[in-house]
N, C-alpha and C positions, 0 to 999 in steps of 0.2 A: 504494500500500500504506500501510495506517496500522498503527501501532506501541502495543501493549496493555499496561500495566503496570499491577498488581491489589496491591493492599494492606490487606486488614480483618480485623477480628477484634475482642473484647472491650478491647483496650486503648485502642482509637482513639487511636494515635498510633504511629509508626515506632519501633521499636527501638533502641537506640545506632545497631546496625553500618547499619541499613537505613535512618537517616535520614542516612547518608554517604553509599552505595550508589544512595538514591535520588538525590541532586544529579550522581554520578555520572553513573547512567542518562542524565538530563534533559542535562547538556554532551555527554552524548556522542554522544546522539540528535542535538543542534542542530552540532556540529562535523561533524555526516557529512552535514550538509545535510537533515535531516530537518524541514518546516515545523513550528510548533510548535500548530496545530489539527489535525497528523497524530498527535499522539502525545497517547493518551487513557493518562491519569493518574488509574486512578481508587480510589476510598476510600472510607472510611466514618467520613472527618474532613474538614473543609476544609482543603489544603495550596496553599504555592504556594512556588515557586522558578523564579529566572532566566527568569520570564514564562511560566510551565506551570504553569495552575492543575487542579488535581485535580476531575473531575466524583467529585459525592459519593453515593454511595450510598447506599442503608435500609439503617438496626444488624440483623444478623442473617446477613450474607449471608458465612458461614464455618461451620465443619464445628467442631464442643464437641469431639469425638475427635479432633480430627488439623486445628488451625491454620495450618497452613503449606500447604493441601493445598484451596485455596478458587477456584481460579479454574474447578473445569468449573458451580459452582455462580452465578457472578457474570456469567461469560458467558453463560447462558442468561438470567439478568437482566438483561442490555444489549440481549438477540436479542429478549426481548420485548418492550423498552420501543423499539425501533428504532433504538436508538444505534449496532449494528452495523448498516450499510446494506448494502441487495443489492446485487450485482454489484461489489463491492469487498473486496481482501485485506486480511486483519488478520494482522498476526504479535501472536501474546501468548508474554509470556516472563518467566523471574523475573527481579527482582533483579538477583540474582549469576550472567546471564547475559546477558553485553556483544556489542554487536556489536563485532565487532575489526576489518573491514574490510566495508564496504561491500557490501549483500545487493540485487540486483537481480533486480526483482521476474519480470524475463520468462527469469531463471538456473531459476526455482524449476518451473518446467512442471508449473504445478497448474492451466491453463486449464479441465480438462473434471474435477476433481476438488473435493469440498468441506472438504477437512483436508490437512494436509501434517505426520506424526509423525515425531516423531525416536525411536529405539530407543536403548536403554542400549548395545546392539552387541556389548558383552563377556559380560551375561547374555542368556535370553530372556524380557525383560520391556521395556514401552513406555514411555517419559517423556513428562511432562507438564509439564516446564519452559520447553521452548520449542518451539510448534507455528503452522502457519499454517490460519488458519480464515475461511470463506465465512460468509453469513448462510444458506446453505443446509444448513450443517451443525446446524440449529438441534434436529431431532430425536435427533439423535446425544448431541448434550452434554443434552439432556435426558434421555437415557436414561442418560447415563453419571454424571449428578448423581443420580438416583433410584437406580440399583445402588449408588454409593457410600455413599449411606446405610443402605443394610439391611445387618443383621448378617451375618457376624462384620466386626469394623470397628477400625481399627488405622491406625498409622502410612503414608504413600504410599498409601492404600486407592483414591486413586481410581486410579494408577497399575497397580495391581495389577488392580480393576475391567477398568481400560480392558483392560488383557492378558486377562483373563477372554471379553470380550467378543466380541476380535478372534480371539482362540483358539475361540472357539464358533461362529464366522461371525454372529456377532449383527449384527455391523455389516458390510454389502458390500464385500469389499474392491475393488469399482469405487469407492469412494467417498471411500477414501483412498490417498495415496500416501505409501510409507516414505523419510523426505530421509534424505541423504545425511550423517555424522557432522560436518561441516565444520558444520552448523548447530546443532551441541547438543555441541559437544567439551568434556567433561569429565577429572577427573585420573587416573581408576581405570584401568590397561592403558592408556595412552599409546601405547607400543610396540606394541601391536596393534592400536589403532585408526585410529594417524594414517596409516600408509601408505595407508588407502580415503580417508580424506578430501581431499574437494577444497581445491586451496591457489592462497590466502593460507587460513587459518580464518576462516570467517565469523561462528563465534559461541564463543566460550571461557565454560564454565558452571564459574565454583566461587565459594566463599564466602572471601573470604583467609584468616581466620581461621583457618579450619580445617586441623587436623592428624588425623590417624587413628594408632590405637598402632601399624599397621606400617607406618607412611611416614616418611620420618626425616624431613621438611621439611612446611612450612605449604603450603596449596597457592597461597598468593601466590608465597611461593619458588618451588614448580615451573613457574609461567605465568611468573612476571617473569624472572626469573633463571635461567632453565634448569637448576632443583634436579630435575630428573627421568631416565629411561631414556634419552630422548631425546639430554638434553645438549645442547640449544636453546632459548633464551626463545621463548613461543610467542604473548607481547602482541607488537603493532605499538609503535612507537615512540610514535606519535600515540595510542592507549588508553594506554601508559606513565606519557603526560606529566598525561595527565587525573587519572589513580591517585594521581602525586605534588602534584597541585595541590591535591588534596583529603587530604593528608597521610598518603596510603595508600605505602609504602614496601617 
């Protein structure tokens, strides 16, 4: 399996928090033993850190409406220029979502499937922050990058898209399978999600920073520290120590 992190937009260049997040990523891909030609870094700047240089991509390849919201558009650019190879898994995922414990690849029983979605779980809506994708999924995200662009067009559109689509049976669902929350755990309904989730958590999805007006805590608080329903930290010790080396607290 190789490991997809996507980064472009007009700024060419990482953000404060994401030029932290990314050095994050990259230690904590290489501390879980991930080889470092497995984990495609890619951009549309030239970047390098701790020996992961970034392949760089052509200026354009992000959404004017909705920059945070580029990857079904970047991977159909990888699928056609052959960077994703056939017969091999890719997890693509953001950022601000870490592996926390070690994803093994023959756990994920997507042999006869070309996507692997993870679901919001508490709505019914699909995300698109961390998913596992075949090069035979190539028509799919091509279809899912073309719907996202036509109007009306907004914030998450492709996320939304994507729920349009799978709610229309646009796409077969022989062609994907829904994983399971342990691979896209986020902070919203903790308390209802975690008991489905498979444990250790395979993948913890939040931004530290961020607070919402009705959460009394940051949601670094509620991962690191057990500020949540739960009343459990729900980092491993080992992502903890990555978080504090990079002066995340």
């Amino acid at each position: 399996m190789k490991n997809i992190l996507i980064y472009t937009g007009p700024e060419k260049r990482f953000n404060e928090e994401h030029e932290v997040l990314a050095r994050i990523q990259i230690d904590n891909c290489l501390d879980l033993g991930w080889k470092k030609e497995d984990v495609l870094l890619v951009t549309d700047f030239p970047y390098e850190y701790n020996g992961v240089k970034s392949s760089v991509v052509p200026d354009g390849l992000y959404y004017e409406f909705d920059k945070n919201a580029n990857k079904s558009k970047v991977l159909v650019y990888l699928l056609r220029q052959g960077i994703i190879e056939p017969e091999k898994l890719y997890w693509c995922h953001d950022f601000d979502a870490y592996e926390n414990h070690p994803i093994d690849e023959a756990e994920l029983g997507l042999e006869n499937y070309d996507l692997g979605l993870t679901h919001y779980f508490y709505k019914p809506e699909w995300q698109f922050g961390s998913l596992f994708l075949k090069s035979s999924s190539q028509d799919i995200l091509k279809l899912l990058n073309e719907v996202t662009m036509k109007k009306p067009r907004s914030s998450r559109n492709n996320e939304k898209k994507l729920t349009t689509l799978i709610k229309d049976n646009a796409i077969e669902s022989s062609r994907y399978k829904r994983m399971n929350s342990t691979y896209n755990f986020m902070k919203k309904y903790m308390h209802i999600v975690y008991p489905e989730a498979i444990k250790p958590l395979r993948v913890l999805h939040f931004l530290p920073s961020n607070k919402e007006e009705d959460m009394p805590h940051t949601a670094l608080e509620m991962f690191m520290y057990g500020k949540n329903k739960l009343k459990i930290p729900l980092m491993s010790d080992r992502l903890i120590k990555i978080f504090h080396y990079h002066g995340i607290k």
